[in-house]
C-alpha positions in Angstrom: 0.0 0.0 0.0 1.2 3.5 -1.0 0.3 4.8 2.4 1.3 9.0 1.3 -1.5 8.7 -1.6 -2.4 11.3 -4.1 -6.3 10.6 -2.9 -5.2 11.1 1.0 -2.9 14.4 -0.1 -6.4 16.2 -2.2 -8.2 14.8 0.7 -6.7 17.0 3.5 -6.7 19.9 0.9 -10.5 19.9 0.5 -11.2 20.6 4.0 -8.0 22.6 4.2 -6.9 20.7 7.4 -4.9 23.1 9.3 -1.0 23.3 8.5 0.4 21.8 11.1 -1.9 18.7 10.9 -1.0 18.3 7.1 2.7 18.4 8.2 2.6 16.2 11.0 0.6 13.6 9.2 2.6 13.4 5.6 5.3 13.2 7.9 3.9 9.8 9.4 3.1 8.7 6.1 5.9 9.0 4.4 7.6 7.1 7.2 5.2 4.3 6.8 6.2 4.7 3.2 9.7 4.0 3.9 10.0 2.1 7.2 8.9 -1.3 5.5 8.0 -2.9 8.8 6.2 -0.1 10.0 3.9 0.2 7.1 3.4 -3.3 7.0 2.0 -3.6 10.5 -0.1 -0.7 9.6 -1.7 -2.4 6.2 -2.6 -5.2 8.5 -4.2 -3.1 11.2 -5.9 -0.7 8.2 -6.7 -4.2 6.2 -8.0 -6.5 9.0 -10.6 -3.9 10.4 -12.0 -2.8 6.6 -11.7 -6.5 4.7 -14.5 -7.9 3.9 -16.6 -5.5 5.8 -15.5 -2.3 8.3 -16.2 -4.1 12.0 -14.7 -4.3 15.4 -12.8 -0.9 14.9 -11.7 -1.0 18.7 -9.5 -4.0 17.9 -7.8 -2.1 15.6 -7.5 0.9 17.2 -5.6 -1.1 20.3 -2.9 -2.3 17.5 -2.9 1.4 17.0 -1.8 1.6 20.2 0.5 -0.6 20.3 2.2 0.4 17.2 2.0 4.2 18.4 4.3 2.6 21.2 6.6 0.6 19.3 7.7 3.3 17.0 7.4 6.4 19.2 4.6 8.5 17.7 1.6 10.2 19.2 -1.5 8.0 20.0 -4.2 10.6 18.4 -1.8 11.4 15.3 -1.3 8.0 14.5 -5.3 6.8 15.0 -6.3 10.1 12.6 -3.4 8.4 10.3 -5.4 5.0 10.7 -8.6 6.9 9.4 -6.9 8.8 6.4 -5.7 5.1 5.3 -9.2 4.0 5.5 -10.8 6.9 3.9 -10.1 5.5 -0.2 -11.3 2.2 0.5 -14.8 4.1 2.2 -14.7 6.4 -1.2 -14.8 2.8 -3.2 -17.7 1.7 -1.0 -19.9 4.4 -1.4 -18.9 4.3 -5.4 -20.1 0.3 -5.4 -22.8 1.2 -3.4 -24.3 3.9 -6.0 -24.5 6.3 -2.8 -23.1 9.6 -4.3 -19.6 11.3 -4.1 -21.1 14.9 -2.4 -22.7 12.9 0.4 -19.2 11.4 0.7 -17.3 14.4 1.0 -20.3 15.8 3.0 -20.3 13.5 5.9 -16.0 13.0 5.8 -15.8 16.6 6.6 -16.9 15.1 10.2 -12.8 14.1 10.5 -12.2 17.9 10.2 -14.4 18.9 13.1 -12.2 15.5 15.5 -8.9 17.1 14.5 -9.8 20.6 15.4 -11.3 19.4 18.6 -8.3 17.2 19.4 -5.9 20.4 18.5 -7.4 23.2 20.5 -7.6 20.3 23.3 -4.9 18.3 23.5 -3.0 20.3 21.6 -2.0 17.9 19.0 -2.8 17.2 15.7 -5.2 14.0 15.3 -7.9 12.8 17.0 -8.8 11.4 21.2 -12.5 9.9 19.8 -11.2 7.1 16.6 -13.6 4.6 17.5 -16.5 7.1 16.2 -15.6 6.6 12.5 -17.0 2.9 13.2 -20.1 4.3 11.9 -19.0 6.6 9.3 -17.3 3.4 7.3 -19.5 0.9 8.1 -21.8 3.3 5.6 -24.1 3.2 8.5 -23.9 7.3 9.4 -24.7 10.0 6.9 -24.3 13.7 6.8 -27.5 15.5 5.4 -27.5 19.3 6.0 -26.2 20.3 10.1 -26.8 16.9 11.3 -25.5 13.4 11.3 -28.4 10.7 10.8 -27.9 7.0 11.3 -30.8 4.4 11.8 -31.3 3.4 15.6 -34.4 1.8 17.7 -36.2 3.5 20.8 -34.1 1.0 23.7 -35.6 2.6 26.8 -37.9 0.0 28.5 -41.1 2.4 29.2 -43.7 3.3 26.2 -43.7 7.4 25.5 -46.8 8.8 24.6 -46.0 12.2 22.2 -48.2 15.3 22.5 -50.1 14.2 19.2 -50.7 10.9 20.9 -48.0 8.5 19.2 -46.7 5.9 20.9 -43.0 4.6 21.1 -42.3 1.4 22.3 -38.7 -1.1 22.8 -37.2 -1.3 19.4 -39.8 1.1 17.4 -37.5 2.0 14.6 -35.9 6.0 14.7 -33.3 8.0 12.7 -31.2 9.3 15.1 -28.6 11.9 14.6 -25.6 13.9 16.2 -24.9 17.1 15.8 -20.9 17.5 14.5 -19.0 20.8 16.0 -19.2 22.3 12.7 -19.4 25.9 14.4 -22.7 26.0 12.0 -24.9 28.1 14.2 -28.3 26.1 15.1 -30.3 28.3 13.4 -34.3 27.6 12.7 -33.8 27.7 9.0 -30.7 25.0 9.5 -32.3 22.7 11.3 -35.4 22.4 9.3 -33.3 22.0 6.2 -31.4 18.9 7.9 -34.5 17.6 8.6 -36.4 18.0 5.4 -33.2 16.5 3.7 -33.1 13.7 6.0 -36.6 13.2 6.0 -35.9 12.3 1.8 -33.5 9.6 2.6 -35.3 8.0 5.2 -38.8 8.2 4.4 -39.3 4.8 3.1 -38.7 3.2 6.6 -42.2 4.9 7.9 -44.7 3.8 5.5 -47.8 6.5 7.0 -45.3 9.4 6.0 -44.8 10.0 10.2 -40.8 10.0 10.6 -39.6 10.1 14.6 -35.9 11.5 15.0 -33.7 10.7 17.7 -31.4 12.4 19.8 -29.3 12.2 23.1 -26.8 14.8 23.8 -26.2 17.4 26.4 -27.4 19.9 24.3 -31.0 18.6 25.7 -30.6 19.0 29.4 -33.8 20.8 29.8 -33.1 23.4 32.7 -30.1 24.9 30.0 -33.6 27.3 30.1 -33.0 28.4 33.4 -29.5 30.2 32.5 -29.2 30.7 28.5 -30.6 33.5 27.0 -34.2 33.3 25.5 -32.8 33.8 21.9 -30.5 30.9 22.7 -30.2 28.4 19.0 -29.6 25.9 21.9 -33.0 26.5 23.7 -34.8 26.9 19.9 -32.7 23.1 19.3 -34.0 21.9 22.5 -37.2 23.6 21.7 -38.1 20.7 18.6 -37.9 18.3 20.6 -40.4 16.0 23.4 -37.8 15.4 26.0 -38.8 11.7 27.1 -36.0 11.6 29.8 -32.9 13.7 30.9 -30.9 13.4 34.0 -28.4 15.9 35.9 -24.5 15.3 36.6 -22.6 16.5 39.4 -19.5 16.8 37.0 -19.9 18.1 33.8 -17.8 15.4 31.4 -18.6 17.6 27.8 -17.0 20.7 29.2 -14.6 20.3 27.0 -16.9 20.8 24.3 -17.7 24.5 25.3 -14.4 25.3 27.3 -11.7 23.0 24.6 -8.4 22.1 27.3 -9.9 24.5 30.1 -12.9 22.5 30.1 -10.4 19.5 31.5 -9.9 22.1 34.4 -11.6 23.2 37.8 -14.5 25.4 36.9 -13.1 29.0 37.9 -10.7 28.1 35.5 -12.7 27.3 32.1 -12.4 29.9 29.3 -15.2 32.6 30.0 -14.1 34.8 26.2 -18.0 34.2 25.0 -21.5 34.6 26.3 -21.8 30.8 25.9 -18.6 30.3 27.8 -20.0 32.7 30.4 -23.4 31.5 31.1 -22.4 28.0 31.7 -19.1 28.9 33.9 -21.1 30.9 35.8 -24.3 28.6 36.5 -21.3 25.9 37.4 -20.2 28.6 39.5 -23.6 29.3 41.0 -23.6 26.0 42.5 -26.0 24.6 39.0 -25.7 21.4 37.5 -25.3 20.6 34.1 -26.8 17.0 32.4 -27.9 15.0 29.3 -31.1 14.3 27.6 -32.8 12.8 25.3 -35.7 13.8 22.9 -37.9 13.1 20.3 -39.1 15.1 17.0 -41.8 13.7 15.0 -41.8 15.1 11.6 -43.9 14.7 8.9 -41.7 15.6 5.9 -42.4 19.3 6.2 -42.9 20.3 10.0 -42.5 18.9 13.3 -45.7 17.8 14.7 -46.8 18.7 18.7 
């Protein structure tokens, strides 16, 4: 395997990947291109987890580990180098599969959002979350508009009754979807288009035209109303949604998401330079909890239905 690729070079240029990414990781594969035992042990890690079918990523990842050891390079550069080898046999896949080249592109920009996440965090170029791409090359997760869709069931154990009187029950069929840290703002007019265009890819799997979206995340802790603004796009997100359960936390494990490496710290040391940034500091600060939820949107193809 040519691991420094003309595909993998174009590929970082797309998304313009920051400098000091594109250095560090031509660096790597150029080594792998020249340290024959290296790149050997890396074809079998890169080969083993997408022949005959992307699965058990984790397995993989742990060689990556090990091989991150054995030849003295960082853990997150070398798993993002894992992904970019993976990333022409995914293009293939989606060619065989007739599924187009934009939504490719589309939904691979994902790796963008993990590296500058792992830089302004760890302060590295790569990536601290691999095992997440599971989805992306199994060709199970897809990028239409803001959001990331994938097909999932309704697990809890309880039926949920929605305002227009719709059940859900164990393993009633749902899209769910994550929302990627673009920096897209969650405006109405975003949203809406992610679900209209998700709605178009999915509809077939809900044959009376009534499609139920999924989502966990917490972006849905419910009482984010008691210390974000009114205009908040995090309230108007939350706002779509039934909430059929959330729970509070004592410790607040996304900080990082909001804060980048402060969030790692004691609260009166997280990052207050934005409103965002301020509100949630400051409701820590308070003696508030933070917490998860997750929520519901049924949608008929045009507009949520309550």
């Amino acid at each position: 395997m040519v691991h420094y690729s003309e595909f993998i070079a174009s590929f970082m240029d797309r998304y313009e990947y920051p400098s000091e990414a594109v250095e560090a990781f031509t660096r790597v594969l150029k080594r792998l291109d020249s340290e024959k035992e290296f790149g050997d042990k890396m074809d079998k890690l890169v080969e083993g987890y997408m022949y005959p079918w992307a699965d058990n990523m984790q397995e993989y990842l742990n060689g990556v580990i090990e091989l991150s050891k054995e030849y003295d390079e960082n853990e997150c550069t070398l798993d993002f180098v894992f992904l970019l080898l993976c990333t022409p046999i995914v293009f293939e896949r989606y060619k065989e599969k007739g599924i187009s080249e934009e939504l490719f592109w589309d939904t691979m920009a994902d790796m963008k959002y993990k590296l500058i996440e792992c830089i302004k965090c760890e302060e590295v170029p790569g990536t601290f979350v691999a095992g997440w791409y599971n989805g992306f090359f199994k060709l199970e997760r897809f990028c239409y508009g803001r959001f990331q869709f994938e097909e999932v069931t309704y697990d809890f154990n309880f039926e949920f009754v929605t305002k227009s009187g719709r059940k859900l029950t164990a393993g009633q069929k749902t899209i769910g979807f994550h929302i990627p840290s673009s920096g897209i703002p969650l405006t109405d007019e975003v949203r809406l288009d992610a679900y209209k265009k998700a709605y178009q890819q999915y509809k077939h799997l809900f044959p009376d035209g009534i499609m139920y979206f999924w989502c966990g995340s917490w972006l849905l802790y419910p009482r984010h109303k008691e210390f974000l603004p009114e205009n908040s796009n995090i309230l108007k997100f939350i706002g779509d949604f039934e909430i059929v359960s959330s729970e509070p936390r004592d410790k607040f494990n996304d900080a990082w998401r909001i804060f980048a490496k402060s969030g790692y710290k004691a609260p009166k040391h997280w990052a207050d330079d934005t409103s965002m940034r301020r509100a949630f500091k400051q409701h820590v600060l308070n003696g508030g909890k933070t917490g998860s939820g997750n929520g519901v949107i049924v949608f008929d193809g045009e507009k949520i239905i309550k």
